[in-house]
C-alpha positions, -999 to 999 in steps of 0.1 A, spaced: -222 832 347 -210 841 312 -239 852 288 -237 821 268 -247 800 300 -272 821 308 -290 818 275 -289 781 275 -303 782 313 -329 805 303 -338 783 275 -340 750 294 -359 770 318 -389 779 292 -390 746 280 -392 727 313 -424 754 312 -436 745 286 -434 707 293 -452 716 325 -482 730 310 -485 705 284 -485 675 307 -509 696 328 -535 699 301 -525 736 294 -518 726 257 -519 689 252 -553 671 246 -559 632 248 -563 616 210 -598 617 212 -624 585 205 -660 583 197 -680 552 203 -707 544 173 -743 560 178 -768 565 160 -790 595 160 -819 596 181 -854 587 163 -872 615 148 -840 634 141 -847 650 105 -810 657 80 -817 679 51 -782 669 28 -777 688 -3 -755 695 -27 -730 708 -38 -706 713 -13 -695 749 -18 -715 769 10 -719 802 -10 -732 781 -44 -766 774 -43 -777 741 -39 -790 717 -70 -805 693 -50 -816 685 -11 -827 650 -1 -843 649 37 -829 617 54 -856 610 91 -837 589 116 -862 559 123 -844 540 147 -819 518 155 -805 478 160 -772 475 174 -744 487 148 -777 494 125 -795 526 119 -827 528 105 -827 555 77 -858 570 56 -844 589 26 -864 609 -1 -839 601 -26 -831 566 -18 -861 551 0 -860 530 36 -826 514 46 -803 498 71 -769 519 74 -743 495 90 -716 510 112 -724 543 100 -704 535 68 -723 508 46 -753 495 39 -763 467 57 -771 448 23 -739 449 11 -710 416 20 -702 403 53 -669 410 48 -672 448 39 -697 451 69 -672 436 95 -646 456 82 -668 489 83 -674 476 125 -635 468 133 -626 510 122 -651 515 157 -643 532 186 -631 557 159 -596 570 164 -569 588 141 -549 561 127 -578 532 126 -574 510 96 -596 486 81 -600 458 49 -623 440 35 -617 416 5 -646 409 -16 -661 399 -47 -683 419 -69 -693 413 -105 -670 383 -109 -641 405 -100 -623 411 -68 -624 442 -50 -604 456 -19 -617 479 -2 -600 502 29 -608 524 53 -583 545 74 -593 573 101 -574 601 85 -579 629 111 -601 645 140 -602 681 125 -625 710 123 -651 708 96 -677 736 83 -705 724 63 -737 741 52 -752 734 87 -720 750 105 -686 738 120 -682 707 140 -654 682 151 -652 651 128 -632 621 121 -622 622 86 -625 587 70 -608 579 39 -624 547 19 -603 534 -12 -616 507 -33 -602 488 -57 -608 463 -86 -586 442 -105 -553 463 -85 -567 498 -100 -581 525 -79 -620 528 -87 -632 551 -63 -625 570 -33 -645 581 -3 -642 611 19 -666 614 54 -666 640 78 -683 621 106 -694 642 138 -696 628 174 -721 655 176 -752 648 147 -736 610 151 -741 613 116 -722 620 85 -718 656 81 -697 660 51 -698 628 19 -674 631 -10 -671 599 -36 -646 607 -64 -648 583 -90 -608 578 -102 -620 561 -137 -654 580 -143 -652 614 -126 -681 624 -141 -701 602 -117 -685 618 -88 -708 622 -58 -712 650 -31 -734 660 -3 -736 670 34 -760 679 60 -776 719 56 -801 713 83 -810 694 116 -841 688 127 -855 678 159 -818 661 173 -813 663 211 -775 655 220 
């Protein structure tokens, strides 16, 4: 066989390989999913800020995990008192609409999209989520797998704010929260979880 021919041969040869091993599992994962939980009762999140691991952090706020009712988990915060969290994403006081688009982004997978169309202050507001990745994430408490969730709102057709989670199958919780506020940057908010207390998987 001339050396030209071989080459090619040898080259469809490795890459009917490597085919192989990926459909075997040697290389190739399925996307992955993750159903909504909430973290068992008692479970104790000490979130601080700011984000950078080697700065020292300006403020903590311990969030205890009280319990749960359906797509609701019962939160106690230091900072911002008792509260329902809805779908992981929004607080259960907040519009129908918003709350059933917060539900419809669950089983979480990359590529999820949501929308909710609401009105707030005599203005409408549209506000999205998308599932932007299943990635690697370090925070103060250490590296995890999480579903990065992307939430864009708008008012009047402008860009207000937008939302970054890292949320981990693991804590079933929020690990990472980034809100940067397009029109008022100086309000920007910023914290994720240094601690865990108390959390059985």
């Amino acid at each position: 066989m001339p050396l030209f021919g071989r080459v090619v041969a040898i080259g469809a040869a490795l890459l009917a390989a490597a085919v192989g091993l990926l459909s075997a599992g040697g290389g190739s994962r399925p996307a992955p999913t993750a159903d909504l939980a909430c973290p068992p009762a008692g479970t104790v999140f000490t979130m601080s800020m700011p984000l950078a691991i080697s700065a020292q952090p300006v403020f903590r706020n311990r969030v205890t995990i009280i319990g749960n009712d359906g797509l609701d988990c019962h939160v106690s915060s230091e900072a911002n008192g008792v509260y329902w969290l809805h779908a992981a994403l929004v607080n259960r006081s907040v519009p129908a609409e918003l709350q059933v688009a917060a539900e419809n982004l669950w089983p979480l997978k990359v590529g999820n999209t949501a929308r909710a169309d609401v009105q707030y202050g005599g203005h409408p507001w549209t506000i999205r989520f998308n599932v932007a990745s299943y990635e690697r994430f370090t925070a103060r408490v250490g590296s995890y797998d999480a579903f990065k969730i992307v939430e864009t709102a708008e008012a009047d057709g402008k860009i207000i704010y937008e939302t970054t989670r890292w949320w981990s199958p693991a804590l079933r919780y929020t690990l990472s929260y980034r809100r940067d506020r397009v029109l008022n940057p100086n309000n920007d908010q910023f914290y994720e979880v240094a601690a865990v207390e108390n959390h059985d998987p």
